[in-house]
BAVO-491808 format. One record per residue (C-alpha): x, y, z; residue in three letters. Coordinates in pm, whole numbers, plus 32768, in hexadecimal, padded with zeros to 4 digits. Layout:
# residues N
XYZala ...
# end
This chain:
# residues 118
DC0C46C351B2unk DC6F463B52FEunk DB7E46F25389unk DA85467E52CFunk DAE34524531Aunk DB00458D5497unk D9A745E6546Bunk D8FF44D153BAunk D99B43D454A6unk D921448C5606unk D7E144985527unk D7D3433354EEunk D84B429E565Bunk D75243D9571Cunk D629434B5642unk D67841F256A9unk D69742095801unk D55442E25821unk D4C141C8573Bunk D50F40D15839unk D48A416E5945unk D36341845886unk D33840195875unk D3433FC059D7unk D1F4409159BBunk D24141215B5Aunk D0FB41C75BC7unk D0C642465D3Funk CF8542CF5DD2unk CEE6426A5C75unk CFED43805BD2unk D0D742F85AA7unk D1FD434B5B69unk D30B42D15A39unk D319443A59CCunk D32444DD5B1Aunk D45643DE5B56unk D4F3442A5A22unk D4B145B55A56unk D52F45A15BC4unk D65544E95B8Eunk D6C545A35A5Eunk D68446E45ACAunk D75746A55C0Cunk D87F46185B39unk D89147255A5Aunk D89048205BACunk D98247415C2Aunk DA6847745AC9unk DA0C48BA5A70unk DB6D496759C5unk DC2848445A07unk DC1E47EE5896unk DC7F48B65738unk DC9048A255CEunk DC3B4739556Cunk DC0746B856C1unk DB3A47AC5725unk DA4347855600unk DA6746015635unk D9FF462757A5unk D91547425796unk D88A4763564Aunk D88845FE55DEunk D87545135707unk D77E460C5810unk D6E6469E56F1unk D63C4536567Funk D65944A857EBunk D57B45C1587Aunk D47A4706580Dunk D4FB47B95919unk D64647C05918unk D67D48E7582Eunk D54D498F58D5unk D603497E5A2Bunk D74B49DF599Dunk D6AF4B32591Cunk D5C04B5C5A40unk D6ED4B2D5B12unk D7BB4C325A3Cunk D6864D385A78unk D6854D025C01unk D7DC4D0C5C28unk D80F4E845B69unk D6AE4ED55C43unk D5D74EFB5B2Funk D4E64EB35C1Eunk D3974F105B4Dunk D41E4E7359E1unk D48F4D2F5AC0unk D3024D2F5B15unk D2944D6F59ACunk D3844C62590Cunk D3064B915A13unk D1984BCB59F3unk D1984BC25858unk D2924A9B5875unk D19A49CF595Dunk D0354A6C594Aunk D0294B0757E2unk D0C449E4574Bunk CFF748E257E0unk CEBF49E05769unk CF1949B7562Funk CF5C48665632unk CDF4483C56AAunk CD5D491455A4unk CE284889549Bunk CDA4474154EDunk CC5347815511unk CC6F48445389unk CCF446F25315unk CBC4463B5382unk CAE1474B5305unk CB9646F251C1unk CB91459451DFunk CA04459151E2unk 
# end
């Protein structure tokens, strides 16, 4: 249960925070740069943390706080994990279906729901 609750509460202050940074609406170079912030900064802080946390904290921290702060702060976690053992080729592959295949689908996904929508 208290990990649960760990959980729900990094859930609900991550979600905030990249709410907020939402609203201020920061674009550079015509690029909405409020996820790039959020990504950047959240990805480096969970580098910077990485095993200094277990059990409840941990899931707090990494799970529940990154996890709804960031979508890249697992991603970077395991990509890490890969290039660290030298998994050289599968760190390319999670990194290519992670970043190209998902956004393919994404885009095809959408474009189904408008075919549906007409």
């Amino acid at each position: 249960m208290s990990s649960y609750l760990a959980l729900v509460i990094g859930a609900i202050l991550g979600s905030s925070l990249r709410y907020f940074f939402n609203i201020l609406n920061f674009t550079f170079l015509g690029l909405p740069t409020a996820t790039i912030l959020v990504n950047i900064i959240g990805s480096a802080m969970a580098g910077y943390f990485l095993n200094k946390f277990n059990g409840a904290l941990y899931i707090f921290v990494y799970v529940g706080f990154f996890g709804s702060f960031t979508t890249l702060s697992s991603f970077n976690i395991e990509l890490f994990s890969l290039v660290s053992d030298k998994s050289f080729i599968k760190a390319l592959i999670y990194f290519s279906f992670n970043i190209f295949i998902s956004f393919i689908f994404f885009y095809l996904f959408h474009m189904i729901s408008l075919r549906f929508a007409n």
